[in-house]
N, C-alpha and C positions, 0 to 999 in steps of 0.2 A: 633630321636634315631635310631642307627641300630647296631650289632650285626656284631663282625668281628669274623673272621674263629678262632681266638683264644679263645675269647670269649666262642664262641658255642661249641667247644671242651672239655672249665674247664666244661661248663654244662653238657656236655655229661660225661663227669667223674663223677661228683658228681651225674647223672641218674644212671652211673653204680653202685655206690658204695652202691646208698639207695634202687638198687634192690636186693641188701643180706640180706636177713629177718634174718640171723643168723650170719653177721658181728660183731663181739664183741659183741654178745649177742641182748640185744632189744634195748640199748643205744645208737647202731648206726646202719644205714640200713634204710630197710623201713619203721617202726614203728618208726623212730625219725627222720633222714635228708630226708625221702621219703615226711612227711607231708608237705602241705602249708606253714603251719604257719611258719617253719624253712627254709624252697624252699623260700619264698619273702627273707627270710634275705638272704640268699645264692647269689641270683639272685639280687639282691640288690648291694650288695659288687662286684660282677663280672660285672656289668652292667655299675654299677655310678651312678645309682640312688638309693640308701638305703631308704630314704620313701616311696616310688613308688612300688617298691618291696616288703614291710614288708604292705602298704594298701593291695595291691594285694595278699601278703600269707594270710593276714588275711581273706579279703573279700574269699577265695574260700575254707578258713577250715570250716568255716560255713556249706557248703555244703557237705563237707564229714566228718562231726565233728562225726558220729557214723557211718563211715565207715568200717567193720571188713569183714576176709576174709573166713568165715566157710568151710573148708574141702575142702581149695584152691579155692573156688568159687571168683570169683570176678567180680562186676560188674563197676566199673571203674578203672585204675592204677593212684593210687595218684603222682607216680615216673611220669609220665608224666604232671600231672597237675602243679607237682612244678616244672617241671624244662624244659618244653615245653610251656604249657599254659602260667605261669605267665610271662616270658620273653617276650610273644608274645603278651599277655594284654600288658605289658610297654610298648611294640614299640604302638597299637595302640591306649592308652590314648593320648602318646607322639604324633603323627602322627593327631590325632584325636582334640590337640588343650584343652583337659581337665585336669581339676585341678585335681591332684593326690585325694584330701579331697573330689570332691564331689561323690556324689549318684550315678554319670551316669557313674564315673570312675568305682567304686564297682562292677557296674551292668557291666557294660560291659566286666570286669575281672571275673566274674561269668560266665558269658557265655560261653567266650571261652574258658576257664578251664572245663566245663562240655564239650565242644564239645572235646578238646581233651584227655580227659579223657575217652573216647568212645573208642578214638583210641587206646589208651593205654592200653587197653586191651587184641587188636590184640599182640601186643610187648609183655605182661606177658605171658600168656600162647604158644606165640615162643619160651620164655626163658625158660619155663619151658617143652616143647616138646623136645627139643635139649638137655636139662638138660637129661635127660633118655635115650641118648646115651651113656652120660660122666657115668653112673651109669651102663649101659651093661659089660662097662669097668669094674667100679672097682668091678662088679660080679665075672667075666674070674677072676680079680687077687685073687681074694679069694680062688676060687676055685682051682687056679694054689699056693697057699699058698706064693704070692707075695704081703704081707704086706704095705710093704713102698710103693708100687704103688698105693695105695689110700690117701697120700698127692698130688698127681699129680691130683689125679681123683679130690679128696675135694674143691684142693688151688688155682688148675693152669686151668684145662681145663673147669671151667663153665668159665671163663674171655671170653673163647670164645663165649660163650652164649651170655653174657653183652654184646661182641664186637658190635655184629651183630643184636641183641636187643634192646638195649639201648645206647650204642655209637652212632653209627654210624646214627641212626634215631633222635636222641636229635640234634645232629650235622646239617642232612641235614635240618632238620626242622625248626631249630632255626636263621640260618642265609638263608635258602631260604626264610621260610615263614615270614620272618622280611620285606623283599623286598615284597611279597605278601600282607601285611597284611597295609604297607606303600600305595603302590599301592592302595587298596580301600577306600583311604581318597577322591578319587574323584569320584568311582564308589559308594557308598553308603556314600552321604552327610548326615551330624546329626537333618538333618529336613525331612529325609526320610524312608520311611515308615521301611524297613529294620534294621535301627539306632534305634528305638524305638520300635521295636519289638524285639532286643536284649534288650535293657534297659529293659522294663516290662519281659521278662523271667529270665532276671539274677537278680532280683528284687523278684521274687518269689523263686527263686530255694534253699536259704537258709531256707526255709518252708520245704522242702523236709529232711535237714538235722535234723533240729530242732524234724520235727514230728518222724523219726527213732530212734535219742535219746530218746526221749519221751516214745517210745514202748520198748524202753528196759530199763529205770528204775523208770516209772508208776508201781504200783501195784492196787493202791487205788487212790480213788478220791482226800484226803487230798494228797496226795506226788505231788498234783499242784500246792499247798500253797507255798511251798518256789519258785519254778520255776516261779510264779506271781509275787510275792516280787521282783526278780531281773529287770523285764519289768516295774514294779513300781516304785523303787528307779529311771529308767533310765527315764522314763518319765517324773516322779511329780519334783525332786531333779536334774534332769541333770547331773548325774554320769556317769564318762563313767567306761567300761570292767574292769579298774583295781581298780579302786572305788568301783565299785557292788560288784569285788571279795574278796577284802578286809573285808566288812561288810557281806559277804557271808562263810568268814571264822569265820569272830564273832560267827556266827549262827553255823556252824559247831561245833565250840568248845564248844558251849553252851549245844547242841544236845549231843554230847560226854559226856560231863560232867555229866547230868541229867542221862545216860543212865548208865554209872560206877557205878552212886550213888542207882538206881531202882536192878541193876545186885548185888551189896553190900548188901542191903535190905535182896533182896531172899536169899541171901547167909546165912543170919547172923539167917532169920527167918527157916530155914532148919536146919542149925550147932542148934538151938534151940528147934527142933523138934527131933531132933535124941537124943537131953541131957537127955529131959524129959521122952524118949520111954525108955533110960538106967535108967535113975533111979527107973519106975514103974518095971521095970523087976527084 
């Protein structure tokens, strides 16, 4: 597989687009075309290979499934991983001779989406260092009471941020590092020691995602009950992701439903409470 200038261009477009956290709201940008899981389909369709792409978005949401960005902190940019990494995983499954389904493909689209998701971070916080020029700007127009010069500042001049940010690095990266990444199909052969020491670390690295989630909506010991149940049904039953979620919405609505009816109870034994305080009065 490789990656032509055109190619590498529509990617670097959609890099730019899903670095707008406030693109039509959350619906589009970074919280929805910046993720994996949407970057495999993207990267899919631009590619030619739509399976290859959509394993690889999945395999590397795993690992940033409880990715959030507290007070601008970040510690990897997803916009890199969807739309750097996963292209550059396809070329080297492709290059590499592996079946898009197996384990080593997964694992190795893990890897390199964490390594350049590393990168990616140098690129957000560019984008956002440059961003605080275009904002000096539309200060002056405020204070000079030129209004309409902050559609320039808002619409037009961060493009230049993305130019140089996210253009232009999705671009170089995607069709150099496609030739790069072809390249070490004879520099790091798949029975050597490098090849399987990406495999076992992009094999673990969804551990890392898994356990973040975990910490943020654990309270109690029982709120591992359900999150067991889904590693259960997949194990004992053979279910896959949209099977578990399926009977995982069962359970959702089951949990709703019990809890309306507990919320209805106190309601009715209260409105009961206050009849009888009226009528002893």
């Amino acid at each position: 597989m490789t990656i032509s200038w055109i190619q590498a261009a529509i990617l670097g477009l959609f890099a730019s687009l899903s670095s707008m956290p406030g693109m039509g709201g959350s619906s589009i940008g970074n919280y929805t075309l910046g993720r994996p899981l949407v970057g495999g389909l993207v990267c899919g369709l631009v590619l030619g290979d739509l399976k290859t792409g959509i394993i690889c978005g999945a395999a590397m949401q795993l690992v940033y499934i409880a990715l959030v960005t507290p007070g601008g902190t970040v510690s990897a940019d997803v916009r890199a991983v969807s739309y750097i990494g996963i292209p550059l995983a396809m070329v080297a499954i492709h290059s590499q001779g592996l079946s898009a389904t197996s384990g080593d493909a997964a694992n190795l689209a893990k890897s390199m989406g964490t390594l350049v998701g590393t990168v990616g971070t140098v690129l957000f916080y560019g984008t956002a260092t440059l961003n605080l020029a275009w904002q000096h700007i539309g200060w002056k127009a405020v204070e000079k009471g030129q209004f309409k010069k902050l559609y320039m500042v808002d619409w037009g001049l961060p493009w230049i941020s993305h130019l140089f940010f996210s253009f232009l690095p999705t671009l170089i990266m995607c069709k150099l590092g496609a030739t790069a990444v072809t390249a070490l199909k004879d520099a790091l052969p798949m029975d050597g020691i490098p090849m399987k020491t990406l495999f076992t670390v992009g094999s673990l690295l969804p551990c890392v995602g898994i356990a973040i989630l975990l910490k943020q909506i654990v309270d109690k010991a029982v709120d591992f009950i359900p999150f067991f149940v889904g590693f259960t049904l997949a194990a004992s039953l053979g279910l896959n992701l949209v099977s578990s979620a399926v009977v995982s919405l069962i359970f959702a609505l089951l949990f709703y439903e019990v809890q309306m009816a507990r919320n209805m109870k106190a309601k009715l034994a209260a409105d009961d409470f206050a009849d009888d305080d009226e009528e002893d009065i």
